[in-house]
C-alpha positions in Angstrom: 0.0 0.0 0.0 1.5 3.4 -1.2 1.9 5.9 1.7 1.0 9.5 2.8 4.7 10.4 1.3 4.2 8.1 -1.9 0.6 9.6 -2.8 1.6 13.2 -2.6 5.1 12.6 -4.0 3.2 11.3 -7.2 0.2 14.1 -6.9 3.5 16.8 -7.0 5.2 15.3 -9.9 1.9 15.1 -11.7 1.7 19.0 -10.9 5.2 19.5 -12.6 4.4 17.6 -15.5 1.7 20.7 -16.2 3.3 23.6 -15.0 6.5 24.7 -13.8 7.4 25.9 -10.3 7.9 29.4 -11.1 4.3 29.8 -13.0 2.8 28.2 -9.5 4.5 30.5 -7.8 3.7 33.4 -10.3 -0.3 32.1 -9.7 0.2 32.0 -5.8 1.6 35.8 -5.7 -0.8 38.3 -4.5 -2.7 40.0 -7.3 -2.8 43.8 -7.0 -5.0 44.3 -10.0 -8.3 46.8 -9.4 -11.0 44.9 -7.9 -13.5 44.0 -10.0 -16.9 46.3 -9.5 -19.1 44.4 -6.6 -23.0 42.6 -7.6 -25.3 45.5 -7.5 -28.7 45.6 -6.8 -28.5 43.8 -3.4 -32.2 41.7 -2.8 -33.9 43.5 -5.8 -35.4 41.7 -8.6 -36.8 44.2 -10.6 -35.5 43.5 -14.4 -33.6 46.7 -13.9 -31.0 44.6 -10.9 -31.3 41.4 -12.8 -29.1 43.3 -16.0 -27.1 45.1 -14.3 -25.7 41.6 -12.6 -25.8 40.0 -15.6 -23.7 43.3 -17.5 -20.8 41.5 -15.1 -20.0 37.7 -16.8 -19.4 37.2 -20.1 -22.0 34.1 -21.1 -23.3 33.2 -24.3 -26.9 34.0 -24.6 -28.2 30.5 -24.6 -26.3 30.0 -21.0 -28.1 32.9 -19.9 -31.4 31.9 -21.2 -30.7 28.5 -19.4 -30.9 30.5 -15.8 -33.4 33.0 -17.0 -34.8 34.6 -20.2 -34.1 36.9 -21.3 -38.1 38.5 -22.6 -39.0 37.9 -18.6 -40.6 34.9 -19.2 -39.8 33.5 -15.5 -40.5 36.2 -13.2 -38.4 36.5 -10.3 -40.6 38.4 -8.2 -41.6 35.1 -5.9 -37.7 34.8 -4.8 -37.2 38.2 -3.9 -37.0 37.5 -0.1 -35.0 34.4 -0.8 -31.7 35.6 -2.4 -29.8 38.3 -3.1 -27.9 39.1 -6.3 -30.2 37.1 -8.0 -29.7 36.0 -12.1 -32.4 33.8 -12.5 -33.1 30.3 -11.3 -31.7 26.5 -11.6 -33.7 23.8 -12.7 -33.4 20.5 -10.8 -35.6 17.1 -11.8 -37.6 16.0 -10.0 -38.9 12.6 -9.8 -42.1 10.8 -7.6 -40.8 7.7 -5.4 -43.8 5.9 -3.9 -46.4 5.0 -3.3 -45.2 5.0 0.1 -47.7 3.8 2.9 -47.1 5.3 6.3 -48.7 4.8 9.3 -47.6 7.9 12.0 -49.3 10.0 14.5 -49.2 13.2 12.5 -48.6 11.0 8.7 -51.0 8.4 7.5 -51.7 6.9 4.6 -50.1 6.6 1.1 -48.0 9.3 0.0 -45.8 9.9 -3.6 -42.9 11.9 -2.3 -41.0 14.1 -4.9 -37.3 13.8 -4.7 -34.9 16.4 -6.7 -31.6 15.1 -8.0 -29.2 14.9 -10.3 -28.2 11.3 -9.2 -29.6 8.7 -11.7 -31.2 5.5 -10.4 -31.7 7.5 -6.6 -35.5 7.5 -7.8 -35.6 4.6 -8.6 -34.3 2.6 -5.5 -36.3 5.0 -3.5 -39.6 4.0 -5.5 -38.5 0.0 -4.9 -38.3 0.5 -1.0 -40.9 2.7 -1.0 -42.9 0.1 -2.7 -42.0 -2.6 -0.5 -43.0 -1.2 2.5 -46.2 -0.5 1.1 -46.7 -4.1 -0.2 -46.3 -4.8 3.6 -49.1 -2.8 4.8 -46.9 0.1 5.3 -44.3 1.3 8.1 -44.7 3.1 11.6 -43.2 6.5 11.6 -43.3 8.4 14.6 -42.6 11.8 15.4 -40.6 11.5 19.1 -39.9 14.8 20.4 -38.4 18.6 19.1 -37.2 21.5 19.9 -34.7 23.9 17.7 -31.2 24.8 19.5 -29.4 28.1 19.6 -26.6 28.5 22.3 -25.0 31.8 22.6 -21.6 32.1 24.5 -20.2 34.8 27.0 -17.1 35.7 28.1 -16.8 36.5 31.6 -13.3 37.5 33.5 -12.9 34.3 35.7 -14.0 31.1 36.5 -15.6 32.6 39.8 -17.7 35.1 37.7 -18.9 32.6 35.2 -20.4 30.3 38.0 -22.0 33.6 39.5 -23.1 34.5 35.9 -24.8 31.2 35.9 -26.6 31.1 38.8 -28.3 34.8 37.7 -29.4 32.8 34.4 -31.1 30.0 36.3 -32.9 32.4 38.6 -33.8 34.6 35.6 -35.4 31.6 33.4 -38.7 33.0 33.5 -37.4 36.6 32.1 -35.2 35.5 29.8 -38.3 32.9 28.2 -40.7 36.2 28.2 -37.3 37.6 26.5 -37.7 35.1 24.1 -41.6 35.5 24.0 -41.9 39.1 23.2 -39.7 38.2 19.0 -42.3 35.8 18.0 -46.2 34.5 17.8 -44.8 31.1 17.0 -41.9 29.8 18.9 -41.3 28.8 22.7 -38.3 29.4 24.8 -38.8 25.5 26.4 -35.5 24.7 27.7 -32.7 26.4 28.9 -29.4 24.5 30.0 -25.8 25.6 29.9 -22.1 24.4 29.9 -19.1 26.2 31.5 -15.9 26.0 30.5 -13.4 28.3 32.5 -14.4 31.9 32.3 -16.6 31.2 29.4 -20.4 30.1 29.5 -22.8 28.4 27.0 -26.4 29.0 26.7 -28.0 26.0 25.8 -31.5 27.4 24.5 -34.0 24.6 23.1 -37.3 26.1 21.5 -39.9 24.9 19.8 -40.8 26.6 16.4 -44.0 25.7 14.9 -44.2 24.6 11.5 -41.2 26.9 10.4 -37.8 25.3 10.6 -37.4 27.5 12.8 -33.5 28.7 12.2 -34.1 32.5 11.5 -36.9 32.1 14.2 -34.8 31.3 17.1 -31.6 33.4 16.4 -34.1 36.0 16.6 -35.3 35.2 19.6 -31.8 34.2 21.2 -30.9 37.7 20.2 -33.5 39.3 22.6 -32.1 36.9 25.5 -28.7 38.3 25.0 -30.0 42.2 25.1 -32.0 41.1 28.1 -28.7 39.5 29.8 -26.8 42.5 29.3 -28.6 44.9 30.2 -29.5 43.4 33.3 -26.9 40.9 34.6 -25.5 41.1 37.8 -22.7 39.8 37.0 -22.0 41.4 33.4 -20.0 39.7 30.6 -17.2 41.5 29.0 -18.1 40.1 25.4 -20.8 37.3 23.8 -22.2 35.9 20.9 -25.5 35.1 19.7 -24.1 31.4 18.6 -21.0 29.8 20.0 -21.0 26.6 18.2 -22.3 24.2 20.7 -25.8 24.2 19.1 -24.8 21.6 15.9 -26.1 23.8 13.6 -25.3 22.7 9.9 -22.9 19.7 10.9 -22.9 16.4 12.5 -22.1 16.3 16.3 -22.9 13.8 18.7 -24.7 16.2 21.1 -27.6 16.3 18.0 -27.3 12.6 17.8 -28.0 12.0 21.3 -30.8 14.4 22.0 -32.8 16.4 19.7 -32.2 19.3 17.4 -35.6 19.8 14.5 -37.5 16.6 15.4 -36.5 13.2 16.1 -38.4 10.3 13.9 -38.1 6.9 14.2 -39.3 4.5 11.7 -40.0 0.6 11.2 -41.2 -2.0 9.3 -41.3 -5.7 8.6 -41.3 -7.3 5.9 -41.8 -11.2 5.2 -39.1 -13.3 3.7 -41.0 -14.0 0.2 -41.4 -10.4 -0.4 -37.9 -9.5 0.5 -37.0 -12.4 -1.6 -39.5 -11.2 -4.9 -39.0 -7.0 -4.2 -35.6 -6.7 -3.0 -34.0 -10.2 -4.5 -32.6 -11.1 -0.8 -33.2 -12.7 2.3 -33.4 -11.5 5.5 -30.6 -13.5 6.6 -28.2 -11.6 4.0 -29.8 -8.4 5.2 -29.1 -8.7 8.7 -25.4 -10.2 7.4 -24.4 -7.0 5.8 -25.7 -4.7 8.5 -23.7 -6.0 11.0 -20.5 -6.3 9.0 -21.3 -1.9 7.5 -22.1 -1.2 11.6 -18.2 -2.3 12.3 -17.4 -0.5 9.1 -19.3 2.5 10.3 -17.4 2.3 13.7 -14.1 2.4 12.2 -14.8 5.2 10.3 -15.4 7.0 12.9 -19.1 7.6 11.4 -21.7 9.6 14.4 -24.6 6.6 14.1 -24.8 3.9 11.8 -26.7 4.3 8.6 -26.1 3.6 4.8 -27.1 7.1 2.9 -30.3 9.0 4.8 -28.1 12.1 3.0 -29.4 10.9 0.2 -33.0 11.2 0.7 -33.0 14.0 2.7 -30.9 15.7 0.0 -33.4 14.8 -2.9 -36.6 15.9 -0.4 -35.1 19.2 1.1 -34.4 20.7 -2.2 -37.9 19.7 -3.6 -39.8 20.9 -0.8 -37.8 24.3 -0.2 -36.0 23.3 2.7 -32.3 24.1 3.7 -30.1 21.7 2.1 -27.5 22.5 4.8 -29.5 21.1 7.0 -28.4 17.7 5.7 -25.4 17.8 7.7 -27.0 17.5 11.1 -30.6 15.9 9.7 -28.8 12.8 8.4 -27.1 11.2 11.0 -28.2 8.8 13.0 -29.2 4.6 13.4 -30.7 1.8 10.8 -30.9 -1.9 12.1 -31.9 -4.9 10.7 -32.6 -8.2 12.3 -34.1 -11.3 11.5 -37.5 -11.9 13.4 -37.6 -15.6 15.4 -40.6 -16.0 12.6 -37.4 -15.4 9.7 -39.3 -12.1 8.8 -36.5 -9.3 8.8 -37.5 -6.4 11.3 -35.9 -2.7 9.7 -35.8 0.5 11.6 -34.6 3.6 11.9 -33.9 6.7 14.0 -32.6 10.3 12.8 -32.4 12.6 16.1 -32.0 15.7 14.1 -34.3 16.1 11.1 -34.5 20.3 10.2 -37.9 20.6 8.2 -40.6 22.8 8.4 -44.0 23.6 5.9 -43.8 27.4 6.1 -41.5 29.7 6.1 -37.9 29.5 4.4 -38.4 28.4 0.6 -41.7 26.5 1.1 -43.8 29.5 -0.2 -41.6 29.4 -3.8 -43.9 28.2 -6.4 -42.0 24.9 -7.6 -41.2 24.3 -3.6 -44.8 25.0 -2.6 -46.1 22.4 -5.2 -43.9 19.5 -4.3 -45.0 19.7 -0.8 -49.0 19.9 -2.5 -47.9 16.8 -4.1 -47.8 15.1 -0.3 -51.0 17.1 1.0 -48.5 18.9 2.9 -48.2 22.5 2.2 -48.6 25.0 4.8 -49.5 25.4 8.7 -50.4 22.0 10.3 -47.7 19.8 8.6 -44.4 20.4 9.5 -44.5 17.3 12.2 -46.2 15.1 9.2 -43.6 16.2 6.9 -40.8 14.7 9.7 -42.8 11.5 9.9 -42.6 11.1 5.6 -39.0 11.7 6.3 -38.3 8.9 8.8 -40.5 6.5 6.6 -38.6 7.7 3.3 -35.1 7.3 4.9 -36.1 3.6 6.1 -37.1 3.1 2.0 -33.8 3.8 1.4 -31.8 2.0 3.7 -33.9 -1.4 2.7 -33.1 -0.9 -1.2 -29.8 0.2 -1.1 -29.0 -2.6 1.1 -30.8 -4.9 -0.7 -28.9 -3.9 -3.9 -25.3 -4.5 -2.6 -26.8 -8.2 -1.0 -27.8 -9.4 -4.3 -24.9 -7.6 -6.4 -27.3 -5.2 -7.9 -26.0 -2.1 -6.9 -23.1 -1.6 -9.3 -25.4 -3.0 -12.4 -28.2 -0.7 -11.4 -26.3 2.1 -11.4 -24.4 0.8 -15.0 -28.1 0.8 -16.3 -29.7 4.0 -15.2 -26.5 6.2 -14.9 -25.1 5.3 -18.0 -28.1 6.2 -20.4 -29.2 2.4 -20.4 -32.8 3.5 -19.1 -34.3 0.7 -20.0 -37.3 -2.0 -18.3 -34.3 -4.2 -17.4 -33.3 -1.7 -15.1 -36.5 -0.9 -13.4 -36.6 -4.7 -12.7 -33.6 -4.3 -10.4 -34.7 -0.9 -8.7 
């Protein structure tokens, strides 16, 4: 096996073979050249803004009229509070995996879930588990608890102080939740914890957001906590911030793994050995097999949870329903498991601790965002905890096909098919 040395020895001779190592360093010396004139026009859309961004890159027309035409024929009016600097729009595909039969406390009955992606035969294994499930009377999916995170930091000038500083924020809980109270119509100050490190101390602030997502909501709100703090603490901090990293927002940590942060789902199903055997062309027994061999793979990796690709799904779903595809980071870790069932029926779950999904707010108003989550009966007020549950029961969908495919040696030839322009029946028979 090459090493470290080896592999970049090779990568750097590969380099030279291109350029030499004065016209790297010429391309690595600072540029003193004018800088070029900044995007104009700042949130506006008016037609107006949208030339006098486009006056700046040199396209031909035809890549231009492939983000937005030029007679105004896709107005950009509806993303006006969504971006700034805007140009025009990106079209994604976006394909219907289902039907998928759930059975949840705030999602019930069959749903066809619209997935954007670039990534051929994703669809496709998503519409085979999602099929299965259904063929088995469907899956629970269950909606455990939630609450969105926000934990501002502050500095205070010794240990001593920062444990005085503390005690003033337990006594004030009540203040700093009407704090909270007096940004917002929707969200709830629920939960207020902390960490102390030295002469620094964490807010931990857990709220509950509606049907938003609730990101914006509660940074909002955790803003108003801080003015309240200092202007009123006993013991004042010498600096803050309104987010000091412990909350896990936008990336996997295992303090979102192990409690909540969005809504935590849990998912299962099972599924009798003939239709494993006829939908997924495996057996239990196989299934069970390669989950416990990817678990000590996943360990070694150093993977938070144990899961094949819920990235995947949530990916595909978040940009079809106008969520934030950030969000992935943090909403896909967490747990599958298969076993086999004393009754040689294989029993699948799942668990993601930290799903970031909301039915208002954000991008859900955007017309192509807004009419995927129609598609599901779940546009609007009312639906962001049923949109949670479709995740859980789509992310289990995934897991079965996916491993299904690498049991039976389909993976690789699926992908050959449908990736490779092959998009043929012969494929579908394998996803």
């Amino acid at each position: 096996m090459a090493s470290n040395e080896d592999r970049v020895g090779k990568f750097l001779r590969r380099l030279l073979e291109r350029r030499s190592s004065a016209e790297i360093v010429q391309s690595l010396s600072r540029d003193d050249k004018p800088v070029p004139p900044r995007v104009p026009g700042g949130s506006s859309v008016t037609k107006e803004a949208v030339e006098s961004r486009w006056e700046l890159v040199n396209v031909p027309g035809h890549s231009r009229d492939a983000l937005h035409a030029r007679n105004g024929a896709d107005s950009l009016e509806p993303y006006g509070h969504n971006i700034e600097n805007c140009i025009g729009t990106v079209k994604v595909p976006v394909g219907l995996a289902g039907p998928l039969r759930i059975r949840g406390t705030y999602a019930a009955g069959d749903y066809y879930v619209p997935l954007a992606t670039t990534e051929a035969a994703l669809v496709a294994s998503y519409a085979r588990g999602a099929r299965t499930i259904s063929e088995a009377g469907g899956c629970v999916s269950i909606l455990l608890h939630e609450g969105m995170r926000r934990t501002p930091g502050f500095g205070l000038s010794s240990l001593t102080e920062a444990g005085l500083f503390a005690i003033w924020c337990i006594e004030q809980r009540d203040a700093l939740r009407a704090a909270a109270a007096s940004t917002t119509r929707h969200g709830e100050l629920i939960d207020i914890g902390m960490a102390v490190e030295g002469n620094h101390v964490y807010l931990i602030l857990d709220y509950t957001t509606g049907d938003a997502s609730g990101q914006n909501m509660v940074t909002i709100a955790t803003q108003a906590v801080c003015d309240y703090i200092m202007e009123n603490a006993t013991v004042r901090p010498q600096f803050y911030f309104v987010e000091a990293n412990l909350s896990g927002d936008k990336k996997a940590t295992a303090h979102s793994f192990v409690s909540v942060r969005g809504k935590k789902v849990s998912a299962e199903v099972t599924l009798p050995a003939d239709l494993v055997q006829s939908r997924l062309h495996t057996t239990p027994q196989q299934l069970e097999r390669y989950w416990k061999m990817s678990a000590i793979g996943a360990i070694q990796s150093g993977s938070i949870g144990v899961q094949g690709h819920f990235a995947n799904a949530l990916t595909a779903l978040y940009i079809a329903c106008g969520q934030d595809p950030a969000c992935v980071a943090e909403s896909a870790v967490g747990v599958t498991r298969f076993e086999v069932t004393p009754t040689g029926e294989l029993y699948a779950a799942v668990t993601l601790p930290s799903v970031v999904v909301g039915t208002v707010g954000g991008g859900t108003a955007l017309p192509s965002q807004h009419a995927c989550l129609e598609i599901m009966g779940l546009a609007g007020p009312g639906k962001a905890q049923a949109l949670a549950e479709v995740c859980g029961a789509l992310a289990l969908a995934g897991e079965l096909s996916i491993t299904a495919a690498l049991c039976s040696g389909d993976f690789a030839r699926a992908h050959q098919k449908l990736a490779r322009g092959n998009n043929t029946a012969a494929g579908d028979n394998h996803f």
